[in-house]
C-alpha positions in Angstrom: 28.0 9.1 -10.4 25.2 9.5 -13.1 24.2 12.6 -14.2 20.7 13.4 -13.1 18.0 14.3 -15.3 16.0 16.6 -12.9 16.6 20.2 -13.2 15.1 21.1 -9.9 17.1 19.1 -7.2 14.8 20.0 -4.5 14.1 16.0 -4.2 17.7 15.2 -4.4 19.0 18.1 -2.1 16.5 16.6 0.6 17.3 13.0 0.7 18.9 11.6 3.8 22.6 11.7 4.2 23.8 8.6 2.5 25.0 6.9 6.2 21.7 7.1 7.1 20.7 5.2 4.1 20.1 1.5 4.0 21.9 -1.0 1.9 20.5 -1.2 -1.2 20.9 -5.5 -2.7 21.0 -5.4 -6.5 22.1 -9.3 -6.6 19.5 -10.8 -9.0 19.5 -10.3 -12.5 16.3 -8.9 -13.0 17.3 -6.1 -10.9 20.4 -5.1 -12.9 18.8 -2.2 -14.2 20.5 0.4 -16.6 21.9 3.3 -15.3 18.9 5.7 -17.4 15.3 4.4 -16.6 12.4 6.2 -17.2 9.7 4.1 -14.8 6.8 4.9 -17.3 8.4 3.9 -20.5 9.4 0.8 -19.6 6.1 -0.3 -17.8 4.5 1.0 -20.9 7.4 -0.9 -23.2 6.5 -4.9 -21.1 2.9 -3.7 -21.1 3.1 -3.6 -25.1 5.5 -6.4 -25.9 3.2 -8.9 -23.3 -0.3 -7.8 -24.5 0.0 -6.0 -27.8 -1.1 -2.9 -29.0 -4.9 -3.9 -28.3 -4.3 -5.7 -25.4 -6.9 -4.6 -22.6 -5.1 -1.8 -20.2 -8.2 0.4 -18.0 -11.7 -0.2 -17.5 -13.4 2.3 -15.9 -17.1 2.0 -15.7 -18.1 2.1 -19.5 -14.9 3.1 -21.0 -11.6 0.6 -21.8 -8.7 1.6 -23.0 -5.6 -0.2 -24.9 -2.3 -0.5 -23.8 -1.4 1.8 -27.2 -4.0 4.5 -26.4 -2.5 4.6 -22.7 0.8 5.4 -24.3 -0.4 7.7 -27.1 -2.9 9.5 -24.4 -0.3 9.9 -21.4 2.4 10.9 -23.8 0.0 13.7 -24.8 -0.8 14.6 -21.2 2.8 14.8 -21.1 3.3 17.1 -23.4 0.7 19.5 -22.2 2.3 19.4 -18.8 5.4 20.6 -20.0 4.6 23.4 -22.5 1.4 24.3 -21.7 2.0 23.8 -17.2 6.1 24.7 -17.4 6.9 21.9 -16.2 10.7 20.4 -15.9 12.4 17.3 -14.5 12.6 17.1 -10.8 9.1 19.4 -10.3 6.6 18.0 -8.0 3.6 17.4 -8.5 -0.2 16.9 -7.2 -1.9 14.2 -8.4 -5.3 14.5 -6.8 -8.0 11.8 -8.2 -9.7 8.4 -7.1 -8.7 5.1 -8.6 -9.6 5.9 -12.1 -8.3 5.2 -15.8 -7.6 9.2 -15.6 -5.5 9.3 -12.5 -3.7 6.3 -14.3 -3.0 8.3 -17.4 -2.0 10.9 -15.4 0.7 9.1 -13.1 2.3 7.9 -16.3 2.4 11.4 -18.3 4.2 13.0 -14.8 6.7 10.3 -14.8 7.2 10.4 -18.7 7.6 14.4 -18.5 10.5 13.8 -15.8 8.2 15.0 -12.6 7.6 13.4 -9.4 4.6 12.1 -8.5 2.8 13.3 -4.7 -0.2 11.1 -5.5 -3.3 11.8 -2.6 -6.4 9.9 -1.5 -9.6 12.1 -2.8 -10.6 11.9 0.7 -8.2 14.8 2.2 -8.9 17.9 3.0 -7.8 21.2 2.3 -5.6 21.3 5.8 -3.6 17.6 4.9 -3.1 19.0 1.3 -1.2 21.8 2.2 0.9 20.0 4.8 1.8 17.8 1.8 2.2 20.3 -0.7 3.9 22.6 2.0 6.2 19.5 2.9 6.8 18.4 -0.4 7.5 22.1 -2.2 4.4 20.9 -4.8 5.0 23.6 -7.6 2.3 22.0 -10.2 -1.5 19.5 -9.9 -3.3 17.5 -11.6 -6.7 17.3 -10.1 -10.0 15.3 -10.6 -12.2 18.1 -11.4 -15.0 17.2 -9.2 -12.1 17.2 -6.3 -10.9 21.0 -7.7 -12.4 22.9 -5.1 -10.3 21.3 -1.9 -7.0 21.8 -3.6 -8.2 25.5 -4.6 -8.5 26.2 -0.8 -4.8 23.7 0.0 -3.2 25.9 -2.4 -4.5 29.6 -0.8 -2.9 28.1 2.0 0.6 27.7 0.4 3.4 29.5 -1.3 4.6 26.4 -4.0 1.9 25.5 -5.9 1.5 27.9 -8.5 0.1 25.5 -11.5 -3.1 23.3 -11.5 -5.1 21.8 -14.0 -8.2 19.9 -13.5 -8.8 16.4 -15.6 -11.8 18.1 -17.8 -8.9 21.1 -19.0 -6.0 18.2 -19.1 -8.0 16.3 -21.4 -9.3 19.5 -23.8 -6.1 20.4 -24.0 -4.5 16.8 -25.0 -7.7 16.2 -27.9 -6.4 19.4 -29.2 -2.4 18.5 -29.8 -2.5 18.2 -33.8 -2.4 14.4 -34.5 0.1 12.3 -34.6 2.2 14.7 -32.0 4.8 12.7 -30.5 6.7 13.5 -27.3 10.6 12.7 -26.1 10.1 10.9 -22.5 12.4 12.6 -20.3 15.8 10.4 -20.1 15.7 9.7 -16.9 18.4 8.5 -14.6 17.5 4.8 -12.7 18.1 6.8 -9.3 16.2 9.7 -10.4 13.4 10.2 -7.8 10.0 9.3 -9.1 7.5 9.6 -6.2 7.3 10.7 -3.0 4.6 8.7 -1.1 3.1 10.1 2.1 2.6 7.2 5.0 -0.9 6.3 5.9 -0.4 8.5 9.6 -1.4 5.5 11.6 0.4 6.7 14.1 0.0 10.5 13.9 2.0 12.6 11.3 2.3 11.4 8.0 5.9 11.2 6.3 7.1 11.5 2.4 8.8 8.1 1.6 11.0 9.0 -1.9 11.1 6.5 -4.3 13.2 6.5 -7.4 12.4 5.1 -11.0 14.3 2.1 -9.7 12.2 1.1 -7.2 8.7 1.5 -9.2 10.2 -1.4 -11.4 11.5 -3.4 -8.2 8.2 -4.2 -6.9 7.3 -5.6 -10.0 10.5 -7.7 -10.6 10.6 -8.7 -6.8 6.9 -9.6 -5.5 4.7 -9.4 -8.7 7.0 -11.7 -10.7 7.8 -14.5 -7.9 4.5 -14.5 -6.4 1.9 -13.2 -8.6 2.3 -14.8 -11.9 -0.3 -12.0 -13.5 0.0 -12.2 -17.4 -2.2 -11.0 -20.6 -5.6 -11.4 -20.1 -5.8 -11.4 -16.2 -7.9 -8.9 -15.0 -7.0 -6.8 -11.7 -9.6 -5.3 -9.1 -8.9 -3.9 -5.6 -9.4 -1.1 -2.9 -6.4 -0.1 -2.2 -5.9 3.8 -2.8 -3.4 4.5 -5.8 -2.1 7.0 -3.8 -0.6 4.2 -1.6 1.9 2.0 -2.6 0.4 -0.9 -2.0 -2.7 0.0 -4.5 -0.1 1.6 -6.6 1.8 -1.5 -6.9 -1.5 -4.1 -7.4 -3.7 -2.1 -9.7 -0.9 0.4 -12.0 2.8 -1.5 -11.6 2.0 -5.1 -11.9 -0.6 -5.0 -14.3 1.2 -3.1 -16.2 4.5 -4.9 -16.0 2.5 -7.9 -17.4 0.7 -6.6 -19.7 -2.6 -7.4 -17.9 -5.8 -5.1 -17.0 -7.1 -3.5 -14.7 -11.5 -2.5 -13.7 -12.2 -0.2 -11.4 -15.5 -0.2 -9.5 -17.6 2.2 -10.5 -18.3 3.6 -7.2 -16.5 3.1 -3.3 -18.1 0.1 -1.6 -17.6 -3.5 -0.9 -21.1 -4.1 -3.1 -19.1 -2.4 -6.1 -16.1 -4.0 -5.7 -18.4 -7.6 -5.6 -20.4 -6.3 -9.1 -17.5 -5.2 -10.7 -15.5 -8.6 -10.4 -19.0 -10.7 -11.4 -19.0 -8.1 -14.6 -15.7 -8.4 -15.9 -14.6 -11.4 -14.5 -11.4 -10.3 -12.2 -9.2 -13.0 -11.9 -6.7 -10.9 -9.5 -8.2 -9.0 -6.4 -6.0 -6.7 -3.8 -7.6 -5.8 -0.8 -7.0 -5.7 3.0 -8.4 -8.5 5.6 -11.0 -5.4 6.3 -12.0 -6.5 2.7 -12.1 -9.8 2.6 -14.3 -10.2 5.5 -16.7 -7.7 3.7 -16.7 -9.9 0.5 -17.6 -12.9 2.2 -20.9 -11.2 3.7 -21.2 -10.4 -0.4 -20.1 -14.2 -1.5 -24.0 -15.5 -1.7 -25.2 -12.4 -4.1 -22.1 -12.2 -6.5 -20.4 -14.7 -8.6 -17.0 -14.7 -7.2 -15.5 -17.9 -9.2 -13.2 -15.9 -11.7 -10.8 -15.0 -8.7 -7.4 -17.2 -8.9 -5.3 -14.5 -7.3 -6.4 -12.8 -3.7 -3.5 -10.8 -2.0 -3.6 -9.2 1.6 -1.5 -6.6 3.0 -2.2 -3.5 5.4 -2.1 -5.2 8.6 -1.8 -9.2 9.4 -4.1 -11.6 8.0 -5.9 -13.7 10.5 -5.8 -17.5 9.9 -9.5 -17.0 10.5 -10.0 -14.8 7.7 -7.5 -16.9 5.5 -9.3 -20.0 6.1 -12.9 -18.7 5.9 -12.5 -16.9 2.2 -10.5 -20.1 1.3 -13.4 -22.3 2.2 -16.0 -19.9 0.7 -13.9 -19.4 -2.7 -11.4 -22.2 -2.9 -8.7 -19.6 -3.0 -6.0 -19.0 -0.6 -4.9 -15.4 0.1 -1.3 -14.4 -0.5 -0.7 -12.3 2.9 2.0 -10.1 2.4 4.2 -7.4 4.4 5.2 -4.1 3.1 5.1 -0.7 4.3 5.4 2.8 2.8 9.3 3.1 2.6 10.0 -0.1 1.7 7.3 0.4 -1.3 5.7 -2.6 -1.4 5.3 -6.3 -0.1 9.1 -7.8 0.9 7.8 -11.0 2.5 5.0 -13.1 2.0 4.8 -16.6 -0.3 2.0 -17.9 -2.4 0.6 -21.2 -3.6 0.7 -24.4 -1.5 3.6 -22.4 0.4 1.2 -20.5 2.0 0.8 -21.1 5.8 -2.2 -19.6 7.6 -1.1 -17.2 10.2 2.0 -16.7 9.1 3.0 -13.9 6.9 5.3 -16.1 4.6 9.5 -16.1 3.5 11.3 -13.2 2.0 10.3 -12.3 -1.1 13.7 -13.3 -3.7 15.4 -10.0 -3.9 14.8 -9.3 -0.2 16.7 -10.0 3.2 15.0 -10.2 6.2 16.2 -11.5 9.9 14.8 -10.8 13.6 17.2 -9.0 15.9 17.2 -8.1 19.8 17.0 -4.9 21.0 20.8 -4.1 20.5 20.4 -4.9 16.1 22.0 -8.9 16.4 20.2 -11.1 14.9 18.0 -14.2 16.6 17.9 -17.5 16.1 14.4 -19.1 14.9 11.4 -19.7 17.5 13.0 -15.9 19.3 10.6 -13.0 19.4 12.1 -9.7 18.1 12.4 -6.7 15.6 12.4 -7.2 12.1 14.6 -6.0 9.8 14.4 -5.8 6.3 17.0 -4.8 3.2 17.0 -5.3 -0.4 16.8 -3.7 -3.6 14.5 -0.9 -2.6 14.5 1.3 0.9 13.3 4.3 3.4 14.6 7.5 2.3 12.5 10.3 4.1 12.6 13.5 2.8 13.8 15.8 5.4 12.9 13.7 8.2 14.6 12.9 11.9 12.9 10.0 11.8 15.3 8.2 9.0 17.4 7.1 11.6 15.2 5.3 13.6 14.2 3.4 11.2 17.7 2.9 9.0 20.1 1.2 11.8 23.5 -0.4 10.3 22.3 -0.5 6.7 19.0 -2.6 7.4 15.2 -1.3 7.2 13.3 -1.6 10.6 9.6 -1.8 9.8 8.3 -1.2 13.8 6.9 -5.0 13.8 7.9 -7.8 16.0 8.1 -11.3 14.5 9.6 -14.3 14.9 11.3 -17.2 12.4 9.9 -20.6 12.7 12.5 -23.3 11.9 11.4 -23.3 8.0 12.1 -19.9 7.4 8.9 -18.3 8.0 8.3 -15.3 9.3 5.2 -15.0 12.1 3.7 -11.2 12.9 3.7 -10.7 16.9 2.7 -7.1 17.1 3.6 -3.7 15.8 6.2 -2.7 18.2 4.5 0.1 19.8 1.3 -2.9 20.1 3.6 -5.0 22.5 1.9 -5.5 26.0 3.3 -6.2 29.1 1.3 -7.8 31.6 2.3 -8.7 34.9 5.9 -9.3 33.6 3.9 -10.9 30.2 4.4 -9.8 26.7 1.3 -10.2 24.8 0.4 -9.6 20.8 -2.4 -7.5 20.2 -2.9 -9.3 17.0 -3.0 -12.5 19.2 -5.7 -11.7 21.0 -7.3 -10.2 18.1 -7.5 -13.4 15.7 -8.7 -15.6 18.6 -11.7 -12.9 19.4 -12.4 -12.9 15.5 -12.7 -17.0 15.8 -15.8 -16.3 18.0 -19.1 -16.1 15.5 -20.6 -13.0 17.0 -17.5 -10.9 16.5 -17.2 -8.7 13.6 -14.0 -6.7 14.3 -11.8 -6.7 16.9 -8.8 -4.5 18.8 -6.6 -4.8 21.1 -5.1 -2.0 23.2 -2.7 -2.4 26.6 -3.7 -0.1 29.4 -2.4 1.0 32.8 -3.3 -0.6 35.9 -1.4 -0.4 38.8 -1.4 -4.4 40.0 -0.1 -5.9 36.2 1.6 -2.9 35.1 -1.1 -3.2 31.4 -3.7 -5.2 31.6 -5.6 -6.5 28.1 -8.0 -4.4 26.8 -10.4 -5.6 23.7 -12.6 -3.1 21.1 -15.1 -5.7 19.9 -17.9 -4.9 17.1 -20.5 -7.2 16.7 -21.9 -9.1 13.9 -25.7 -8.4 12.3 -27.9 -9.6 15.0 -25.6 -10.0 17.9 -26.7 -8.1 20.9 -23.9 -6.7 23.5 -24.2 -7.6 27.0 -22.7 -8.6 30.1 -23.0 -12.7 29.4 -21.9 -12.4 26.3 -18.6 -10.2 27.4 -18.1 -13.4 29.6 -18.9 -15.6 26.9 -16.2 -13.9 24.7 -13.0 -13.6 27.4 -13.9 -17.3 28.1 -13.5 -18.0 24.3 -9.8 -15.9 24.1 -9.1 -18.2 27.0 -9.7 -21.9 25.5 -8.0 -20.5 22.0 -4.5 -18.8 23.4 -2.8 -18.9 26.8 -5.3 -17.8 29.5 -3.2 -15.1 30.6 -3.6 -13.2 27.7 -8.0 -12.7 27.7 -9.1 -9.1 28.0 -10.0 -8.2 31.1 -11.4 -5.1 30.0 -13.8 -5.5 26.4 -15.9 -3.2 24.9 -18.6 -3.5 22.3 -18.5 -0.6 20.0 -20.3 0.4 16.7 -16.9 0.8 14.6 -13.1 0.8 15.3 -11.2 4.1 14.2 -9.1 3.0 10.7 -7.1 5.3 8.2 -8.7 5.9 4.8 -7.1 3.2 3.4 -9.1 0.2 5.8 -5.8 0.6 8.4 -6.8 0.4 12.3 -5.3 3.4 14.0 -5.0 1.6 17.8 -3.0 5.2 18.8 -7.0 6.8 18.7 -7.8 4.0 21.4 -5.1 4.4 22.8 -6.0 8.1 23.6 -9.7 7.5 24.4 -9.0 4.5 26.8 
């Protein structure tokens, strides 16, 4: 056993039993890591050796900053955290800010002063704060100041947190360290815990997902290194929250790891997103298909053409979406599948591998097979649950829920797929999406991507509801596009459509035009809201 670096175990007291933990697959050489990691200091260490001291790190709006002033700054921040804040290894804490350059800074001085990082979406409020500071025992923050006055009311309503600093104090107080001061980067053990990353709540309450300083470099050494190719001079973009994993992963680990950059927009919005990669001339872009279909509304008013890399994750990419942005950009998207507790995408394939539709192979590193309801495993062309294992997994802290989805040492995500005969895998449905119709099991997703084939439709969702003849019966959320007016023809129109596209059996019989669909802040449809309101 490895002696941990963290002085308050509250992390490590709370993981789950290790029989309820998955099988961890360290096989490949890039994951044999040394037993003491610090995640920051050797993202910072490939960052320097790829690009150089002066290589481009952050861009945010008018400012850029070097991969040396990153180190020199967040080692600073560092330092104030721990004399200044009290900080010590194992303390949680707050990082409260949009995708920034600061919020950046910030999650590497945390992890270089030994804490664990809660990162949050600016877009809580004071209630979902304290549930995660209250869940997560937060005892220190780091907070955007502009975002200051939600966590001030979060923390009246808890006991932990009893040390904040805004980004205006952090960065007085870093200017004013004498120069040249120099801090020791907390030596770290490899299965130290590094984050704890709250789920999206897409189906109700959210749940911490530790990760250790392991795992930060496994995303990068598994799906950013065999399927992204990023390197110096590539410049990264994206929507995706840092306070996800997913954004974490596409716009702080993998640049990083490569030694690449990354530009935020300078404001939310698909029209920023569009400016800002015509204005530094991204080459790499993360977003969801919510995203991509936004962009391509954009394509005609912003020069696109730098983009060589487009990657897709949050929920399936439809072969629609895939082949329209590839048609408007030359570019195919890399889909991908990850999820929260797994920390980032684990299968999904790039290049002239891709296959629209399907989600892709298992990322090297990773295992993946479909398995019936009693956990043994299918052979290809059978529809089941997947189930995933490799060098990263679900630990929930203090959670009931860890062993539903750890069974026998494998990860199960909630999605049913199935394996073609070539080894990829195809999304079917989340597993609480299934519907059974008249002895029928029918995709959401399906139904979805053949509605989204029709030219009027915007967005689409698909929902199973009771009726006493079939048991569920289909039932489609549809919003239209600009110009398209709802009405009874056209409702026709569109179940005919479904019909000629997939099996007829599986149309809506029940469609609804609507004005928006209900989504997470991170773009993720939340089908449990029309669920409730069907």
């Amino acid at each position: 056993m490895v002696e941990t670096a963290h002085i308050d175990r509250f992390v490590l007291d709370h993981l789950p039993p290790p029989e309820q933990q998955p099988d961890f697959i360290f096989e490949r050489p890039e994951l044999a890591y040394p037993d003491r990691l610090n995640a920051a200091a050797e993202l910072l260490r490939r960052a320097l050796a790829a690009a150089g001291p002066e290589g481009r790190a952050l861009i945010d709006d008018d400012h850029e900053f070097s991969w040396a002033r990153v180190d020199v700054i967040s080692s600073r921040m560092a330092k104030v955290l721990v004399e200044q804040m009290g900080l010590v290894p194992g303390n949680r804490v707050l990082l409260h800010g949009p995708n920034s350059a600061w919020t950046v800074l910030a999650w590497f001085a945390i992890l270089k002063a030994g804490g664990v990082v809660v990162a949050t979406m600016p877009m809580l409020r004071p209630t979902e704060l304290a549930t995660v500071i209250g869940k997560a025992r937060i005892s220190h923050a780091l907070v955007y100041a502009p975002l200051a006055d939600a966590v001030a009311e979060a923390r009246a309503a808890t006991t932990s947190l009893t040390h904040v600093m805004d980004s205006v104090a952090l960065q007085t107080a870093a200017r004013a360290l004498p120069p040249g001061t120099a801090f020791d980067v907390v030596d770290t053990a490899a299965a130290d815990p590094a984050l704890i990353a709250f789920t999206s709540g897409t189906t109700g309450q959210p749940k911490g997902c530790v990760h250790f300083h392991r795992d930060i470099l496994a995303m990068a050494d598994t799906f950013a290194r065999h399927t992204l190719d990023l390197a110096p001079g590539d410049v990264v973009v994206g929507t995706p929250p840092i306070a996800f994993t997913f954004g974490l992963g596409g716009l702080v680990v993998f640049p990083a790891s490569a030694g690449a950059a990354t530009a935020f927009a300078p404001r939310p919005g698909f029209d920023a997103l569009a400016e800002t990669i015509e204005r530094y001339k991204a080459t790499a872009l993360f977003t969801a298909p919510t995203g991509y279909r936004a962009l391509l509304k954009l394509a005609g008013e912003h020069d696109l053409s730098s983009l060589r890399t487009c990657v897709s994750a949050g929920e399936t990419l439809p072969a629609a979406t895939s082949d329209a942005w590839h048609e408007a950009t030359g570019v195919r998207i890399i889909d991908g599948i990850g999820s929260t507790e797994m920390i980032h995408i684990f299968i999904s394939t790039s290049g002239d591998d891709i296959r629209p539709g399907a989600t892709g192979k298992a990322v090297p590193g990773y295992e993946a097979r479909i398995i019936d309801a009693g956990g043994r495993p299918l052979p290809p062309g059978e529809t089941g649950r997947l189930a995933v294992r490799g060098p990263t997994g679900c630990r929930y802290l203090d959670d009931p829920r860890q062993s539903a989805y750890v069974q026998d040492g494998w990860n199960l995500t909630g999605d049913v797929y199935r394996l073609d005969a070539e080894g990829y895998f195809w999304f079917v449905a989340r597993a609480d999406d299934m519907i059974i119709s008249s002895g029928y099991n029918i995709g959401a997703p399906e139904v979805e991507n053949a509605l989204l084939r029709h030219p009027a439709v915007a967005e689409a969702a698909v929902i199973g509801v009771p009726d006493e003849e079939r048991g569920q019966i289909v039932k489609a959320f549809v919003v239209l596009n600009p110009g398209q007016d709802a009405s009874d023809a056209l409702r026709c129109e569109l179940q005919d459509h479904v019909k000629s596209v997939i099996a007829p059996y599986k149309y809506p019989r029940a469609l609804d035009f609507v004005d928006a669909l209900p989504k997470t802040q991170t773009g993720k449809l939340q089908r449990f809201r029309l669920k409730d309101g069907a």
